[in-house]
GUBAKE-794895 format. One record per residue: residue in three letters; y, x, z of N, C-alpha, C in turn. Coordinates in steps of 0.2 Angstrom, whole numbers, plus 5000, padded with zeros to 4 digits. Atoms other than C-alpha are relative to their C-alpha. Last residue first. Layout:
N
ALAYXZYXZYXZ ...
! end
This chain:
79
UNK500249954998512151155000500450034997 UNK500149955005512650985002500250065000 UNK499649934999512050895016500050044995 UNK500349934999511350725011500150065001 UNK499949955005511950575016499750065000 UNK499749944999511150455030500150044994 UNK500149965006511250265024500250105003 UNK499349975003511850165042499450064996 UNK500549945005510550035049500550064998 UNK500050005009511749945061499650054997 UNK500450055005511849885079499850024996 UNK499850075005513649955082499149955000 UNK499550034995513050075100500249954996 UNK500450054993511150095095500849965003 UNK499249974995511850165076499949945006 UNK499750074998510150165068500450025006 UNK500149984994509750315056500149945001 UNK499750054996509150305038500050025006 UNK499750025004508550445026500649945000 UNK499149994997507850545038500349984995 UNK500049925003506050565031501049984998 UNK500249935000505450465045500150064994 UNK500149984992506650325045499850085001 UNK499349975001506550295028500150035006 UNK500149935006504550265030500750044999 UNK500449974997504850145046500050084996 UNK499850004996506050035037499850085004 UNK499849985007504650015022500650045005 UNK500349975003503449955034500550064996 UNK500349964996504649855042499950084999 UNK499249994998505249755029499850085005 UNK500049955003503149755025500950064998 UNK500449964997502749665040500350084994 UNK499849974996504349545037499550075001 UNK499650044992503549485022500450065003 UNK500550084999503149505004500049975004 UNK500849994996504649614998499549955003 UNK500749985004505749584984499650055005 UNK500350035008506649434989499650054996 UNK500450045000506949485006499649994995 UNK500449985004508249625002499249965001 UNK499949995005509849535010499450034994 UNK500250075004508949425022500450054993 UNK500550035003508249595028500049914996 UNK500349985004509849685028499449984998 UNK499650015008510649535037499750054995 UNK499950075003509549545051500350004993 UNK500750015002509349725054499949934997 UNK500450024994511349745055499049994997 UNK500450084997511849815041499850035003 UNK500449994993513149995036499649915000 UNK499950024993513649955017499750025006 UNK499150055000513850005000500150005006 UNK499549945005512250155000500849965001 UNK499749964995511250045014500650054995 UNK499550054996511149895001500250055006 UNK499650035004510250014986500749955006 UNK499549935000509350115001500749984995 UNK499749974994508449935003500650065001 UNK499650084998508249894986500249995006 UNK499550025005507550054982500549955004 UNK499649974998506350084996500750014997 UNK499650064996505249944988500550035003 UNK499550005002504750094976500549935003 UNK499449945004504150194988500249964996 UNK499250004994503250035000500650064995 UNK500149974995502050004982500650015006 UNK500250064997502149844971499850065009 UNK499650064999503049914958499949965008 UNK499249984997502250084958500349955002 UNK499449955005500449994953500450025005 UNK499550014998499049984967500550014993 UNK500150064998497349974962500849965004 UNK500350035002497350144955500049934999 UNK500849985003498450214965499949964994 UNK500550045006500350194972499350034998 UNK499849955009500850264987499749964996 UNK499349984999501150135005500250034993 UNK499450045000500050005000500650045000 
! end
């Protein structure tokens, strides 16, 4: 579910669902809630919001600001 295979296309897998989320943290900081009604429509449920939420997370791509609430898109350091 998470990489694509055989049995899996890329469309359907968490990497390319990663998109549609990093595409709404890129404009704006979201609260957890509104990010998920805003990118709802191309994932299957909440399990896989998550999911997906989780993976960003670990390869530092998203933080969550505990004092506003909100997902916040981390930039890259350029070299």
């Amino acid at each position: 579910m998470i990489l694509p295979n055989k049995l899996i296309p890329f469309k359907d897998s968490i990497l390319a669902k990663m998109v549609y989320i990093l595409n709404v943290l890129v404009v704006n900081d979201e609260s957890v809630e509104i990010l998920f009604e805003k990118t709802k429509q191309y994932l299957e449920d909440i399990n896989q919001f998550i999911l997906v939420l989780d993976v960003l997370f670990a390869l530092e791509k998203i933080e969550f600001d505990q004092e506003l609430k909100v997902i916040r898109y981390v930039k890259a350091d350029p070299l």
